[in-house]
N, C-alpha and C positions, 0 to 999 in steps of 0.2 A: 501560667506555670501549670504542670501537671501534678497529680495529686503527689505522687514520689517527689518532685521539684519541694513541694511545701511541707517536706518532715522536716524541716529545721527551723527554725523560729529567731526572730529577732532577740538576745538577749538584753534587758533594760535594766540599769543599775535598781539597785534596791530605792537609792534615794532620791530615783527619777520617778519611778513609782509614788513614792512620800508625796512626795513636788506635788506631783498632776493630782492625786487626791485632797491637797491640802486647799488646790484651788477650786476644786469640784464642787462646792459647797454643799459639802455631805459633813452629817453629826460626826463628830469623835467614832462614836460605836460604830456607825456605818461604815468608815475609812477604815480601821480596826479590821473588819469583817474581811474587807476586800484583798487587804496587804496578808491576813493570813489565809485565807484562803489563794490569793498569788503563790505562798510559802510553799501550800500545801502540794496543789497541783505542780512546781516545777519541785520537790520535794519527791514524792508520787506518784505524780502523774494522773489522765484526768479518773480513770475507770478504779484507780486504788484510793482516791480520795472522794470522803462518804459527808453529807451534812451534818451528819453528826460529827466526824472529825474537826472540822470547821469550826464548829458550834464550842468543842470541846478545850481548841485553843483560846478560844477570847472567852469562854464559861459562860456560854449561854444555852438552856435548853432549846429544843428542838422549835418549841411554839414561839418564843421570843427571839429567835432566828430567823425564823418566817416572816417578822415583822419587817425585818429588813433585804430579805432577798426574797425573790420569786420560788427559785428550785438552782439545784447544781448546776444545769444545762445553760439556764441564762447568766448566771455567777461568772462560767467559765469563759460566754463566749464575751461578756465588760469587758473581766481582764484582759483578754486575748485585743480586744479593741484597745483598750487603754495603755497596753504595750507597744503596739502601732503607733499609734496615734502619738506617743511618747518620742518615740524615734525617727519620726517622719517628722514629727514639729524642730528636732534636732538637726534631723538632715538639710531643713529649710533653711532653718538657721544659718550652718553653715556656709549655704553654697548662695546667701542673699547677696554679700557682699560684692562677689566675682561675675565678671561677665564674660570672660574667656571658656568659649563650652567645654574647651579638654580641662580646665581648672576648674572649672564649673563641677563635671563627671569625678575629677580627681578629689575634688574635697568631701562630695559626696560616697564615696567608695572609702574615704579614709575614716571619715565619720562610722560608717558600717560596721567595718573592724575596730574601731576603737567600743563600740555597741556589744558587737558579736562574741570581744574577746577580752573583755571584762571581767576578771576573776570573782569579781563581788556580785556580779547582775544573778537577780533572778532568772530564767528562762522560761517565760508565762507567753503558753500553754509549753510541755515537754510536746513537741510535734512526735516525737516517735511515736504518741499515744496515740496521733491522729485517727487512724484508723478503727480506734477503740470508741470514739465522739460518736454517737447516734447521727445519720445521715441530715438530721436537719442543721444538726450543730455544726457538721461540718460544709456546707454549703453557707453556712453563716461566716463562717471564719473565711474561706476562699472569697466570698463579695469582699473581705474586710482587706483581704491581702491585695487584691488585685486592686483596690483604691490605691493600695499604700503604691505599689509598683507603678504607679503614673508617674511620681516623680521621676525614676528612671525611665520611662518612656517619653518624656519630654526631655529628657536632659539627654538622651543618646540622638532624637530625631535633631537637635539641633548640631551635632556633632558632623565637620565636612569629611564625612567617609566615606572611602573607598565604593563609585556608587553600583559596584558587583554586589556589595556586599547586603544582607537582608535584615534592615534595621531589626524585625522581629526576633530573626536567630540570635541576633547580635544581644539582645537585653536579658533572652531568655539563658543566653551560655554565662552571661554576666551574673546576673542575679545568682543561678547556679551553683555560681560558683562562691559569690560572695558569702552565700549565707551554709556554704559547707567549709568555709576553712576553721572554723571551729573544731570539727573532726578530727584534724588532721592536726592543728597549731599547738607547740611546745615554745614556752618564754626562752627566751635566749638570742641563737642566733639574728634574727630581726622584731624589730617592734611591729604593734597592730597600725600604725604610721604609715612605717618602711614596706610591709605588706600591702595596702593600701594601693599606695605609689606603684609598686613593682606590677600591679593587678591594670591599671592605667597602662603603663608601658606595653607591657604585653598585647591589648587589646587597642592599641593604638596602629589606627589604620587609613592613615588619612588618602583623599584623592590627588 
């Protein structure tokens, strides 16, 4: 994906977040640290939130903050990991059971939306900030992203597609798009489900 492809960001419910730190076996305080500072930056964003804000939600000075994190930079790009990591362990999930590849792609793509359009999720890192992240930070976050998109690039090479067509373009118009309907989506006329589904159909091109 291109760097404009990755200003959107996986949304992860809050208490998928909770989950993955409760098993992390990190102290009370430490997990503390991570979920508000999660707050902060999709709150914020990553350039308006300071260690010391951080520090200031869980009441900890600056030195006994330090205790538990490195600097901002590496704080942001955990979550950014553990965000991922949250919803690719989901997307596994769902798509273990099936071995039909367009079922396979379809529950994967439904899970997304149900991810992406979650009124409750945090959205850790805001990617609009991306550009605001110091270059190493963001070459950190692109290695992490592009782990995540293997899953869709094994889940579409297995797919019997139309063989004009260039599996590459094919993931990168996918992705694209799955992770801009947030943008655009108003609750009503369809669920994060029935969008899902309708994104399959469309992109359904078989040989």
């Amino acid at each position: 994906m291109t760097d404009g492809d990755r200003r959107k960001e996986l949304r992860v419910p809050r208490s998928a977040l909770v989950g993955a730190l409760q098993l992390s076996g990190l102290s009370d305080r430490h997990r503390d640290i991570l979920e508000a500072a999660a707050t902060l930056f999709a709150e914020r964003g990553y350039a308006a939130t300071s260690v010391r804000d951080i520090g200031d939600r869980v009441g900890l000075l600056g030195g006994s903050l330090y205790h538990y994190i490195k600097s901002k930079e590496a704080l942001f790009v955990r979550i950014h990991d553990i965000a991922l990591q949250v919803a690719e362990d989901r997307i596994r999930a769902a798509i273990a059971p099936l071995s039909d590849p367009w079922e396979r792609l379809e529950a994967a793509c439904v899970t997304m939306m149900e991810i992406q359009l979650d009124p409750n999720s945090l959205t850790m890192p805001l990617m609009n900030d991306f550009a605001s992240a110091p270059p190493e930070i963001r070459e950190r976050l692109v290695e992490k992203r592009d782990t995540f998109e293997l899953v869709f690039r094994d889940l579409i090479a297995a797919l019997p597609l139309d063989p004009t067509l260039d599996r590459g373009v094919y993931r990168l118009l996918l992705l694209t798009l799955l992770n801009n309907v947030s943008s655009w989506y108003r609750p009503g006329r369809l669920t994060p489900d029935e969008i899902g589904r309708q994104i399959v159909k469309i992109f359904r091109h078989e040989k």
